[in-house]
C-alpha positions in Angstrom: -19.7 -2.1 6.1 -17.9 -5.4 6.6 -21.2 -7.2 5.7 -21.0 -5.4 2.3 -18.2 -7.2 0.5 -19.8 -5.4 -3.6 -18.4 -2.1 -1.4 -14.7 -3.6 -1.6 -14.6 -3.5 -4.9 -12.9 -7.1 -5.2 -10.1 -5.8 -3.0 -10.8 -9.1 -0.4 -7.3 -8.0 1.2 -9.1 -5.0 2.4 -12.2 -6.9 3.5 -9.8 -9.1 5.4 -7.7 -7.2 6.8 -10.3 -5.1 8.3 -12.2 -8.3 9.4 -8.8 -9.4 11.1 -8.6 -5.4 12.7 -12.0 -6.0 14.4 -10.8 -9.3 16.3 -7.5 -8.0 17.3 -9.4 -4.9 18.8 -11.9 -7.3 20.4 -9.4 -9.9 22.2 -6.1 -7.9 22.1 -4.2 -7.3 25.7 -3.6 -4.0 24.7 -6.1 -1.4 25.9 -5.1 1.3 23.2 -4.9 -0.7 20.4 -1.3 -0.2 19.4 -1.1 -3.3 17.4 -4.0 -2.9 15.7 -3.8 0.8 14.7 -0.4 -0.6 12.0 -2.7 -3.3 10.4 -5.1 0.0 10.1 -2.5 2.1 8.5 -0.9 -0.5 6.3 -4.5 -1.4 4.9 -5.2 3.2 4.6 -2.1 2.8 2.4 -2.5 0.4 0.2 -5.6 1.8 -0.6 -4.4 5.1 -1.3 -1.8 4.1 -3.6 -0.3 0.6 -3.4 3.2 -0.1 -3.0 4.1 3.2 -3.8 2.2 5.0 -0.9 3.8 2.2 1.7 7.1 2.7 0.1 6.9 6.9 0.4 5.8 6.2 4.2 8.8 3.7 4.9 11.2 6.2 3.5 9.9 9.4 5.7 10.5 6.5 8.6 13.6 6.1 7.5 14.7 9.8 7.6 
């Protein structure tokens, strides 16, 4: 899918971030993927609703 750049839709900060996802899961220290798995969510937000969704997630965090 990363090949397939129509499939984003023009969203290149998706295409990006999950470019930048794959090398941090290739040369990251960490075995489970911790650091990666954030980038992940933040990127599952914003295409589920934006600013709102990260903002609704940040305030359950909060609580």
């Amino acid at each position: 899918m990363a090949e397939d750049r129509a499939a984003y839709n023009g969203r290149y900060a998706v295409y990006a971030g999950l470019r930048a996802a794959h090398w941090r899961l290739q040369y990251s220290e960490d075995p489970r993927g911790y650091e990666t798995a954030g980038l992940l969510w933040d990127i599952a937000l914003d295409l589920e609703g934006g600013c709102r969704a990260s903002a609704m997630s940040a305030r359950r965090w909060i609580r």
